[in-house]
N, C-alpha and C positions, 0 to 999 in steps of 0.2 A: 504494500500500500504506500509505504511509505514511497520508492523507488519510482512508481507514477508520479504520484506529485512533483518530484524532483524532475523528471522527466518534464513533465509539463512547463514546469516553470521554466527551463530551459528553453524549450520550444518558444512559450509566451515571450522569454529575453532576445530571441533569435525574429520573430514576428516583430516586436516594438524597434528593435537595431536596425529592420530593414525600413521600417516607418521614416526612421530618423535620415537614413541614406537620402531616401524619397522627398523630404521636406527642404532640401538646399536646390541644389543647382539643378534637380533634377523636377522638382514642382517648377520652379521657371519655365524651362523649355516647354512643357506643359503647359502653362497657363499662358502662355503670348498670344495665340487666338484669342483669346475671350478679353485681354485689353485693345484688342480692335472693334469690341462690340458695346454692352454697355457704357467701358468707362471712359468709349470715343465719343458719348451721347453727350445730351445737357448735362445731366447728372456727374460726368467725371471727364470734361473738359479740361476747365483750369486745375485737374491735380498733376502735383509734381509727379515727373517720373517714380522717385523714390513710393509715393502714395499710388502711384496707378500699378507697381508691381505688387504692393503691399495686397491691393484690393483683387488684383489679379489672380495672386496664390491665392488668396481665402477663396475667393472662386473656386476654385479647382480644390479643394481640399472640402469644399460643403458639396459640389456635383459628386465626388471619386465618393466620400468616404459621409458625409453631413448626413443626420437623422432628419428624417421630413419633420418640415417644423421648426428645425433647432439652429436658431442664429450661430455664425460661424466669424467672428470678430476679424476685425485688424485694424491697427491701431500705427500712425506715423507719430502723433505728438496729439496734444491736449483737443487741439483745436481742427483736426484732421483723423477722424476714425469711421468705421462703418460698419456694418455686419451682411453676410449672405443667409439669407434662409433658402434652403430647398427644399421642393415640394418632396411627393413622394414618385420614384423612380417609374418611368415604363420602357417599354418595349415596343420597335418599329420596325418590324423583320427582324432580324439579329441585332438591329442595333439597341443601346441603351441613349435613354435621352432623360432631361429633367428640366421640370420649371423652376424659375427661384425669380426671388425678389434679392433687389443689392441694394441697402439704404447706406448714404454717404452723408456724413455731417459733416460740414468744412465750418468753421466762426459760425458755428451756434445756429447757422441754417441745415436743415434735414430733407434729400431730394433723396428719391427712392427712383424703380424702375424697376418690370420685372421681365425676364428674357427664360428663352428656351435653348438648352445646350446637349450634344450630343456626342458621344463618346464611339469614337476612331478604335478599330481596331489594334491603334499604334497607342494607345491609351490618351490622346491628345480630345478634350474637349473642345469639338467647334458650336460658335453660336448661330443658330439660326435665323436665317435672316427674313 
């Protein structure tokens, strides 16, 4: 009994160290479609690059992995943060797809927009247009 557990938990550390691999330079390249779509709109115009990557990952990290429903944050500085919610996941032929809303607060104004994204075979979410 015991030697399971252990077991697992190993597994469990070997699952979360691949999570962590995933969330640098490799959610980036991932998320670069989906800053051509919402955060080229009204809604995330004037953010800095540093906040349109910021906003980009949480993208892609609430469509891959986000519970429908459950805001997915990111945050540049005080005055510069936002969250993704997404819906709940379906199915388009073999492909997976998701609605979300991306609400963006820049100085204390709050501008939302909600868009539909679609997952690539290559695991690359594109937005639909």
């Amino acid at each position: 009994m015991r030697r399971v557990g252990m077991t697992f938990a190993v597994a469990a550390l070997g699952v979360l160290a691949g999570c962590q691999t995933l969330s640098g330079a490799s959610i980036a390249k991932l998320a670069t479609p989906l800053k051509a779509d919402i955060l080229a709109s009204g809604i995330g115009a004037g953010l800095s690059e540093k906040a349109r990557i910021a906003a980009a990952n949480a993208e892609y990290r609430a469509l891959e992995a986000g519970r429908a429903g459950t805001a997915v944050g990111w945050r540049v500085s005080d005055k510069v943060f936002g969250t993704v919610t997404p819906q709940q996941p379906y199915t388009v032929g073999t492909t997976n797809c998701r609605r979300f809303t991306h609400a963006i607060t820049v100085n204390g104004t709050q501008h939302s927009a909600t868009g539909t994204a679609c997952r690539g075979d290559d695991g690359v979410w594109t937005p639909l247009s």
